[in-house]
Legacy VTK file of the C-alpha trace (Angstrom):
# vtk DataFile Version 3.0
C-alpha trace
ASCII
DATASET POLYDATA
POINTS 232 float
0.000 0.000 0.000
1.214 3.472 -0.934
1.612 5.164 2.327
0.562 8.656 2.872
-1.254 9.404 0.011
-4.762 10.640 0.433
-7.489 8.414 0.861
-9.395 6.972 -2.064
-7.517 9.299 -4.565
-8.333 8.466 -7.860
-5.094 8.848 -9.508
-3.096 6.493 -7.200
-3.620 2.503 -6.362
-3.216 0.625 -3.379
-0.864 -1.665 -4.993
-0.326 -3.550 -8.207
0.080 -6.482 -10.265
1.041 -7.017 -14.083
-1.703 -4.889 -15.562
0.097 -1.652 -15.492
3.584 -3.594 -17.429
1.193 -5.473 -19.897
-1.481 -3.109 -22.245
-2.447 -4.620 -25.527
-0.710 -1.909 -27.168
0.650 1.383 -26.118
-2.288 3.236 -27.096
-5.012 0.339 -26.522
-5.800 -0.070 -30.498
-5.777 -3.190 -31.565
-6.448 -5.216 -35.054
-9.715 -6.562 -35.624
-10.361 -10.465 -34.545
-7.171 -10.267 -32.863
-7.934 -12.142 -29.629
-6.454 -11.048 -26.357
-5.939 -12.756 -22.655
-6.483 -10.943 -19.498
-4.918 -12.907 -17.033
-7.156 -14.048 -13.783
-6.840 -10.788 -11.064
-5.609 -8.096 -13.878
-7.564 -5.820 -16.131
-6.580 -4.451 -19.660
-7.984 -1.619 -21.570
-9.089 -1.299 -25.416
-9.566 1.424 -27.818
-13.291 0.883 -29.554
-14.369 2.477 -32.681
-18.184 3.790 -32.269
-20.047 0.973 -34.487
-17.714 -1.817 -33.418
-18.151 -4.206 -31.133
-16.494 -5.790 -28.219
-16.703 -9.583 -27.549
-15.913 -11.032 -24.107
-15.154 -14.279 -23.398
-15.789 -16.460 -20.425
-13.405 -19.671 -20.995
-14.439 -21.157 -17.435
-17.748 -20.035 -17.136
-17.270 -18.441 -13.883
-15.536 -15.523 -14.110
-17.126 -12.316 -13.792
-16.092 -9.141 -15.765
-15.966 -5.932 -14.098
-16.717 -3.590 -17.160
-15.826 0.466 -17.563
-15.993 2.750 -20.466
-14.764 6.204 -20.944
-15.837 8.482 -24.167
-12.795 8.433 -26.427
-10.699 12.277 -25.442
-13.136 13.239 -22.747
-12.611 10.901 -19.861
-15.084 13.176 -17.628
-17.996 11.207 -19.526
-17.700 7.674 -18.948
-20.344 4.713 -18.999
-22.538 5.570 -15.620
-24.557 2.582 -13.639
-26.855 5.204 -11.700
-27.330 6.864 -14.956
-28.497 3.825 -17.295
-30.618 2.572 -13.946
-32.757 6.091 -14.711
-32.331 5.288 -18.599
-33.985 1.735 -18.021
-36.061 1.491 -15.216
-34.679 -1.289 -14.137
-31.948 -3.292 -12.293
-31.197 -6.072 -14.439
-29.985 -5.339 -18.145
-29.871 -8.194 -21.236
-29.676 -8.102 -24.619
-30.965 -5.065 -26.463
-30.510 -2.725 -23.837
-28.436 0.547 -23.986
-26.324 1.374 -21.339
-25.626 5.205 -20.962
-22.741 7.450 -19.822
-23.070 10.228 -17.065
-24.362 12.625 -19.913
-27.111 10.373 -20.361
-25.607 9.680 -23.953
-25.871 6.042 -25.797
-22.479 4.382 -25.160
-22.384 0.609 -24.977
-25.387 -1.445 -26.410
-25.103 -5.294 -25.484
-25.989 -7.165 -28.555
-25.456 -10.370 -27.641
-25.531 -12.746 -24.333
-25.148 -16.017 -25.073
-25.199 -16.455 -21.151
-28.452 -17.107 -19.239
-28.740 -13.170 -19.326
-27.708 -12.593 -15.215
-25.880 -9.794 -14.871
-25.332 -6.579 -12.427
-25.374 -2.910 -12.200
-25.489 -1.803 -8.426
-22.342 -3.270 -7.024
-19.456 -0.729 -6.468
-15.969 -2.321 -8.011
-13.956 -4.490 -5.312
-11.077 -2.493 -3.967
-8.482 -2.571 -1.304
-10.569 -0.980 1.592
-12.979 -4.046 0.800
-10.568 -6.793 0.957
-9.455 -5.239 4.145
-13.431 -5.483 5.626
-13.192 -8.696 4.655
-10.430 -9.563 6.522
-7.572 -10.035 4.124
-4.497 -9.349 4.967
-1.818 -7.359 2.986
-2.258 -6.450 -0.131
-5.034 -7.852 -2.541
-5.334 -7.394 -6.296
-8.745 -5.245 -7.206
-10.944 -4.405 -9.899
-10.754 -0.328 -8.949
-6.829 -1.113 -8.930
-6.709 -2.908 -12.229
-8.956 0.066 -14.002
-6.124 2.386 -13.047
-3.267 0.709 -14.082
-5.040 -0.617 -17.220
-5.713 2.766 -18.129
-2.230 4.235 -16.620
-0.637 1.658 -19.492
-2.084 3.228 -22.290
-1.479 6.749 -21.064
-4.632 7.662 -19.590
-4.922 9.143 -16.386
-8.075 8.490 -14.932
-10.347 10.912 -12.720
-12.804 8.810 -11.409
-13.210 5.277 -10.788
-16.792 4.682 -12.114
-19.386 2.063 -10.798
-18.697 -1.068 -13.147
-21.192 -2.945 -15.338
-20.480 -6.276 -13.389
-20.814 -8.886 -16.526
-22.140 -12.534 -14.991
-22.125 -11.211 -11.781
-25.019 -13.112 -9.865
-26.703 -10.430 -7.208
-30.246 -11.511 -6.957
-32.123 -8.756 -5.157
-35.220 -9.831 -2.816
-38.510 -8.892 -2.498
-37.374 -7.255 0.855
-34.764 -5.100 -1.327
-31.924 -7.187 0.211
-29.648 -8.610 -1.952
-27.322 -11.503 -1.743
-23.625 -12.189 -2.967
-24.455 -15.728 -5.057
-22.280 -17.557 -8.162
-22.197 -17.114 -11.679
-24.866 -19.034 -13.694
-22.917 -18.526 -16.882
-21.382 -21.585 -18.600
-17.576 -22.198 -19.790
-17.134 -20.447 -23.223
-20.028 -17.794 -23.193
-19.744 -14.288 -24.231
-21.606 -11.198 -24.643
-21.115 -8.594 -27.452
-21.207 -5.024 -26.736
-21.273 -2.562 -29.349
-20.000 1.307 -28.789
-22.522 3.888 -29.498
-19.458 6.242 -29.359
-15.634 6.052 -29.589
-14.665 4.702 -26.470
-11.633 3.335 -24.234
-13.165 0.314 -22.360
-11.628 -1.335 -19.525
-12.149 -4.435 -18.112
-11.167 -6.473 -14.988
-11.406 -10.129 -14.449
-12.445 -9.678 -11.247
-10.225 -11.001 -8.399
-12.870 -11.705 -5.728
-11.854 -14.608 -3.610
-13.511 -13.990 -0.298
-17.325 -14.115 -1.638
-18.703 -16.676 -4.087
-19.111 -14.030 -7.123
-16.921 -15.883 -9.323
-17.932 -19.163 -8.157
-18.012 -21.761 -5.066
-14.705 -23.611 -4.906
-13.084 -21.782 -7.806
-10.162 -19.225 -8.300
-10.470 -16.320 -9.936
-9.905 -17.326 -14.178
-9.155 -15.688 -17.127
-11.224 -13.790 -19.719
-10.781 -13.311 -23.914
-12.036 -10.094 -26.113
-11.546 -8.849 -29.044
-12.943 -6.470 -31.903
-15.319 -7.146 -34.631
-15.500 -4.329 -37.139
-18.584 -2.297 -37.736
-20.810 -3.068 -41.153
LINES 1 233
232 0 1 2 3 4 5 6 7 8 9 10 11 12 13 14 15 16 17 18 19 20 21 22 23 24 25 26 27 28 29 30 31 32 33 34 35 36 37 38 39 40 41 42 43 44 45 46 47 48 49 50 51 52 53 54 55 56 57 58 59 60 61 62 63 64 65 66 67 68 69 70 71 72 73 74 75 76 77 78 79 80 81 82 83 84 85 86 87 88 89 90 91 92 93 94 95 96 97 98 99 100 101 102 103 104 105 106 107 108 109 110 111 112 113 114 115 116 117 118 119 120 121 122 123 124 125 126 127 128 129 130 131 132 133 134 135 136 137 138 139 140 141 142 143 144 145 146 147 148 149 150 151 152 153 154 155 156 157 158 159 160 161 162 163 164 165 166 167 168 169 170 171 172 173 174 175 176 177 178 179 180 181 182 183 184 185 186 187 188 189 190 191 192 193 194 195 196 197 198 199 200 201 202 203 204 205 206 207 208 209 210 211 212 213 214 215 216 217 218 219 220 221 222 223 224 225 226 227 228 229 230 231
């Protein structure tokens, strides 16, 4: 942990892992169909054309995706949970819906789920003050930690560390409005395509949750696979 910095900055991390040494490029642009890992616990960041689209894979079924986007030269707008909950009226988002930034602007439309369609958008990104509540010890890889060094590796300081569009993340909210912390229901090799409404930098984590059963019940935390598809 850095010490002395101020709390919950969002320029500096707690810590880091291989993220911040590994970006798909040095400016995030990659060729079309070119397929790319991100390791279990580390995040990488992509530059997206507006009219492309984004495929994410989930080799093991389990893993969930912690997913950001920021418009393309004006990080200050970036793809907004609280603001695509208003946009939708609703809590649980599938296949045809748009997902909005914090202008209220069309940025990421999921076109695809090949999951059964569980997915969530009111849980904060894990992060090292959360790990520490949960009682690890030391230091422990994070989703808010691998959006800033995924974007710190393709030269992009962020501002802000958004709430993430949690991709196969199972939290199944009661009629009580309690909610509960349960697995995956996706299945080894699904994906979900997103296509950008706008030019955007996206950023995604393979979340390194070990201490709840979000990426599964007697699992580690796996690997995920994107790539680009051109626009027609």
């Amino acid at each position: 942990m850095t010490e002395g910095r101020t709390p919950h900055s969002p320029l500096l991390c707690d810590g880091s892992n291989a993220t911040v040494r590994n970006p798909i490029s040095p400016d995030g642009r990659t060729v079309p169909g070119e397929r790319h890992t991100i390791p279990a616990r580390e995040g990488r960041a992509v530059h997206v054309n507006a009219g492309d689209r984004l495929l994410i894979l989930n080799p093991k079924g389990h893993q969930v995706c912690d997913f950001f986007a920021l418009a393309y030269g004006s990080p200050a707008e970036m793809l907004s949970m609280e603001h695509t909950r208003t946009a939708l009226g609703k809590v649980y988002v599938g296949a045809g819906d748009t997902l909005v930034s914090n202008l209220r602007r069309p940025m990421i439309e999921i076109v695809e789920d090949t999951s059964p369609g569980t997915h969530d958008i009111l849980i904060a990104s894990c992060d090292h003050a959360r790990y520490q509540k949960l009682g690890a010890e030391g230091y422990h890889d994070n989703c808010a930690d691998n959006f800033r060094m995924a974007l710190k590796a393709i030269g992009i300081e962020p501002i802000h560390v958004p709430s993430p569009f949690n991709i196969w993340m199972n939290i199944p909210v009661g009629k009580d409005g309690r909610y509960a912390w349960t697995a995956p229901v996706s299945k080894p090799g699904d994906h979900i395509t997103l296509e950008a409404k706008q030019t955007c930098i996206c950023i995604m984590s393979a979340c390194p949750q070990d201490m709840t059963p979000v990426n599964g019940i007697d699992t580690e935390p796996a690997e995920l696979v994107f790539w680009i598809e051109e626009g027609a």
